[in-house]
N, C-alpha and C positions, 0 to 999 in steps of 0.2 A: 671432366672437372676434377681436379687434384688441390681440395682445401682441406683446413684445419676446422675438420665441423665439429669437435668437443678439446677439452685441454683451455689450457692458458689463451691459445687466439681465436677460441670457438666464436666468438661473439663478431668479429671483428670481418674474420673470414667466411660466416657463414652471411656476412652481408653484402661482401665482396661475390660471393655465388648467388645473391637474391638479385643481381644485377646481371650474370651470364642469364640466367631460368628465366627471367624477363624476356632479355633478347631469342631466348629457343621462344617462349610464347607467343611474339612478335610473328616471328618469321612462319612459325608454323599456321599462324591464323590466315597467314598471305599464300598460305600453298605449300610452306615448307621450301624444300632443295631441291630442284633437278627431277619435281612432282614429286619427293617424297618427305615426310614431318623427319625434323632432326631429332635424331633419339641420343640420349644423356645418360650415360656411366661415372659414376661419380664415386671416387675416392677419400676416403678421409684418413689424414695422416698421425691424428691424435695430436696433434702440436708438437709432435717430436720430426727435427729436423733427421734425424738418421731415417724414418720413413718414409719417405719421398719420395727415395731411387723404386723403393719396392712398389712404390702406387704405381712410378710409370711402367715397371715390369706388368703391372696389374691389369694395369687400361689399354696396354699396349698388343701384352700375349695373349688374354685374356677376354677382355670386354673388346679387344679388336677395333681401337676409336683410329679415325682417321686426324685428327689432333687433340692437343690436349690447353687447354684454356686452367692455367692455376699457378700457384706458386704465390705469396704475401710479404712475408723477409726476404732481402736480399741471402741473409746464411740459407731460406730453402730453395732458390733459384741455383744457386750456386752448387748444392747439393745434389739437386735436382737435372744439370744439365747431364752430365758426363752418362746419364742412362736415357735420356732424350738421344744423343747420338748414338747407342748403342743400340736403340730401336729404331733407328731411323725415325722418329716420330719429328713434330712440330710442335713448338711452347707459344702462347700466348700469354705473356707473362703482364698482368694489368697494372702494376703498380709504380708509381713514379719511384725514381732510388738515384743511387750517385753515378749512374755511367761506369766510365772506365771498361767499358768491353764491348766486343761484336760480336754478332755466333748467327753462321747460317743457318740454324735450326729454331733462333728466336726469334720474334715479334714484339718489340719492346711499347706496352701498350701505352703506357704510362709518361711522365715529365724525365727529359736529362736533366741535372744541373744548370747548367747554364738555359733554362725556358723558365724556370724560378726563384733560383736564387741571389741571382747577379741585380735583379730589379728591385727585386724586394729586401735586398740588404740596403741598396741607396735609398731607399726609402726609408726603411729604420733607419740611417744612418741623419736623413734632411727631418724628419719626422718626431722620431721619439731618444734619440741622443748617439754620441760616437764612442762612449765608454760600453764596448759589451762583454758579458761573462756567457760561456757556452759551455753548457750541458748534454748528456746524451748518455744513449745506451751504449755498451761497448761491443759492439759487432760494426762490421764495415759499414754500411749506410752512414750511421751517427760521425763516425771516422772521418769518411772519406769527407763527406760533407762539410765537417769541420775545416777538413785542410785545403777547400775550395774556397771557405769562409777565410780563410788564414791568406792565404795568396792574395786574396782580391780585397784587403781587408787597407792596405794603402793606398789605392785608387778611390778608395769611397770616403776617407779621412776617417776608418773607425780607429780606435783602439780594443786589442783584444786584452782585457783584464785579467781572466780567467778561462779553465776551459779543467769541467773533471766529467769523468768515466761511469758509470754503474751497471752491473749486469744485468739483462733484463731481467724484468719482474721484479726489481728490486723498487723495497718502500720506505726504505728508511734514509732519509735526506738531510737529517742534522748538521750534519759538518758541512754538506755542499749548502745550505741556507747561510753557517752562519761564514764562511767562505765568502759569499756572496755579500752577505752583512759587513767582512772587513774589507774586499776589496770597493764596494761602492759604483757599481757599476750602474748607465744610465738605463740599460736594455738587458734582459737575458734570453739569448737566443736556444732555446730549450728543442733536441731534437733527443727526448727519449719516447720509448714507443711502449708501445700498451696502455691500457687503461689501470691498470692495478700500477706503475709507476707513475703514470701521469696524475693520477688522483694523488697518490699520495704526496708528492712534489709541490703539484697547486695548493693542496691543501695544509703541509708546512710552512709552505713560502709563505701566502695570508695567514696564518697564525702567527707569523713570525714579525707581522706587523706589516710588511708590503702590498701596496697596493698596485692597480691597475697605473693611476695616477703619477705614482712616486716612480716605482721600476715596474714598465709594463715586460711581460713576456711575449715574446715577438718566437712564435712557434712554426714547426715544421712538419708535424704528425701528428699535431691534437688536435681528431677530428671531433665532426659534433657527436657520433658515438662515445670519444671520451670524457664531452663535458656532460652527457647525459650521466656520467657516475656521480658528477661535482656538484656543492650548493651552488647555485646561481652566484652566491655574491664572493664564493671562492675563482670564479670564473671569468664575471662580467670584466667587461672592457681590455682582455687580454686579445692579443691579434694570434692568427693563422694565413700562413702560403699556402696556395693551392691550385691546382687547374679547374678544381670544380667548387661552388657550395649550392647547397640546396637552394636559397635565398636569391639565384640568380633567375633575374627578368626577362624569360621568355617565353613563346608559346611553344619549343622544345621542349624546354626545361618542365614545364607545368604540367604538360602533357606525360613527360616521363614521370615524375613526383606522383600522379594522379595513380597510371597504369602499376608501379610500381605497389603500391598503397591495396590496390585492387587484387594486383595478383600474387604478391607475396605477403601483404601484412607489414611492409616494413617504413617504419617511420625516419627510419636516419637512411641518409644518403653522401657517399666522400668519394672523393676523384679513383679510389681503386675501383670503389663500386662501378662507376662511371666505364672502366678500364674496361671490364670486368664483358660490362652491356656492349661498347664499342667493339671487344674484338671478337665477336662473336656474330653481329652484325657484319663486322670485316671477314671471318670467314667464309658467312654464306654470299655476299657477293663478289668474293674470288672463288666459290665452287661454282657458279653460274658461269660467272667469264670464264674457268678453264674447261667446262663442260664435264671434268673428272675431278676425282678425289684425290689423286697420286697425291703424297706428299709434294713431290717437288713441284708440282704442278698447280699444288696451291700456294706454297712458296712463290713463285714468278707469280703468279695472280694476284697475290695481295699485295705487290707495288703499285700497281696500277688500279684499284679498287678506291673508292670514295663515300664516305658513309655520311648525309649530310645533314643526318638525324643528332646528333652529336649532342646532349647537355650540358657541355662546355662553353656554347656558344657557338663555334667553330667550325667548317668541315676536317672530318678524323681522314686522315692517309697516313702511308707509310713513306718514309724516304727509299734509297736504294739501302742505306746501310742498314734497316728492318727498326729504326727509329723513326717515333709518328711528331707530329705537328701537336701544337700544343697552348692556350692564351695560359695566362695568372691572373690572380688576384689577391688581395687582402682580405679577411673579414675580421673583422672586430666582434668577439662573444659578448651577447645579449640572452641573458633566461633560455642560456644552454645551448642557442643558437648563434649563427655567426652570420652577423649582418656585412654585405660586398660594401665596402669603402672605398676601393680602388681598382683601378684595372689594369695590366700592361700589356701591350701590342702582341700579340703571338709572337714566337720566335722559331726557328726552324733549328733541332736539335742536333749540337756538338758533342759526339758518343765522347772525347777526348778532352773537352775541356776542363780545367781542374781550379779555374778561378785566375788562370794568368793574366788575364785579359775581358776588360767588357765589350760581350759579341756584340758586334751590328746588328740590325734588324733591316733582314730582306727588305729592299725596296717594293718588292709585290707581297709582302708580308704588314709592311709599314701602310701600305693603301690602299688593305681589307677592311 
């Protein structure tokens, strides 16, 4: 495991591994791997992306893992691969992010672009208005995402008003408020990330007199972690994308929520977390199918493995291109939490698509 368990995404990433430690305590109460309990080396990178490469030197030469399950920003995936292939190792990288790549050495555990955002912008667009302003941090994800939002942004009848930059961790939002305040926009599509920007952003915006009501924020990465930092009434009724929320109805889902509760202590739950649990799950039934550890050998195994434990709703696989399957939804924040308002059909993910076009939905996808 290769996360940020102190620094700036301590909080964030050490909930993202309360979801892998889940799935090792799972498996191992069933018997473990191949008759034996999986045992966990675990890295922590300090929140500094220049330490990454040296975790995977670490778990790699060192703690001798047969893969590596970790990575939260797209800047440390990115970071992080070119010493993945140098060890020959395997990434299970949990987090949904913009696409734009393939790497035989990853497992992309997480939502492409186009499983999320393509539905959930016509939504906001038939739902809560076609004037949007877009926000975000200035690293690729927020980027790229935006210029998926830009391409597909005539097909859905929006207008893009606005669109500014901040580096992360940043908390000071005056200008992009009153920005916001001159251009008049109906929606603000907000993809900054962290909870020290997110808080302080929500919490200008409503000082600044907006409401849910007037201009709701229609978001990309404000999980319920982040609105656990906010007053309730700086939060309620703003929306979030996702493949997962806590709040969904099922006897998966409750039963993950319950065990999770049980064995780490932790009360918030978000689609990396989820990531996090599923491909770790996906590793140990491609260790059984390949009968070995080889890398490559659980590479070829995990296309063909099915995990159908899934708290998304869903069964979790991988495609051939090491992209997994994936539903959305809405949730609308309530006292910190985010109640499911809507749902859309899973979609089977385009490593390539950049908002040219809105995908189809597989006909065996459509009649799940």
């Amino acid at each position: 495991m290769l996360f940020s368990l102190s620094g700036a995404q301590a909080e964030m990433e050490q909930s993202i591994l309360d979801g892998a430690m889940l799935a090792v305590a799972q498996i191992n109460a069933r018997g473990g791997v191949l008759g034996s309990d999986v045992e966990v080396a675990i890295f922590d990178d300090h929140s500094e992306v220049s330490s990454t490469a040296r975790g995977v030197e670490h778990l790699c030469r060192v703690e001798h893992v047969d893969a590596i399950v970790g990575g939260y920003t797209s800047a440390a995936r990115l970071a992080l691969t070119p010493a993945i292939h140098e060890n020959a190792s395997l990434l299970m990288y949990p987090t949904y992010f913009e696409g734009e790549e393939t790497d035989s050495r990853i497992f992309y555990c997480g939502a492409a672009p186009n499983q999320y955002i393509a539905d959930y912008l016509t939504w906001v667009a038939e739902t809560l208005g076609r004037r949007v302003y877009v926000v975000g941090s200035d690293y690729i994800y927020p980027r790229v995402l935006a210029e998926a939002i830009r391409r597909l942004s005539g097909q859905v009848g929006i207008d893009i008003v606005g669109d500014r930059y901040t580096p992360l961790g940043e908390t000071r939002f005056e200008s992009i408020v009153d920005d916001i305040r001159e251009q008049q926009p109906s929606v603000v599509i907000c993809n900054l990330v962290g909870a020290d920007s997110t808080t302080a952003f929500y919490t200008q915006f409503h000082l600044a007199g907006f409401t849910s009501e007037s201009t709701p924020i229609a978001a990309t990465v404000t999980t319920e972690l982040d609105l656990a930092h906010m007053p309730a009434e700086v939060s309620d009724g703003h929306y979030m994308v996702a493949t997962y929320f806590s709040d969904l109805a099922s006897p998966v889902n409750s039963s993950y929520r319950r065990e999770l509760l049980e064995a780490r202590g932790q009360r918030w739950s978000h689609s990396a977390q989820v990531g996090a649990f599923n491909a770790v799950h996906a590793l140990a039934l491609a260790a059984e199918q390949s009968r070995s550890l080889d890398v490559d050998d659980l590479a070829r195994a995990l296309i063909g493995v099915r995990f159908d434990s899934n708290p998304e709703g869903s069964p979790f696989y991988f495609r051939a291109n090491h992209y997994s399957a994936h539903p959305s939804y809405v949730g609308r924040a309530k006292g910190g939490r985010y109640e499911v308002i809507n749902e859309f059909t899973a979609r089977l993910p385009d490593p390539w698509w950049s908002g040219n076009a809105l995908p189809p939905v597989p006909d065996r996808l459509a009649d799940a």
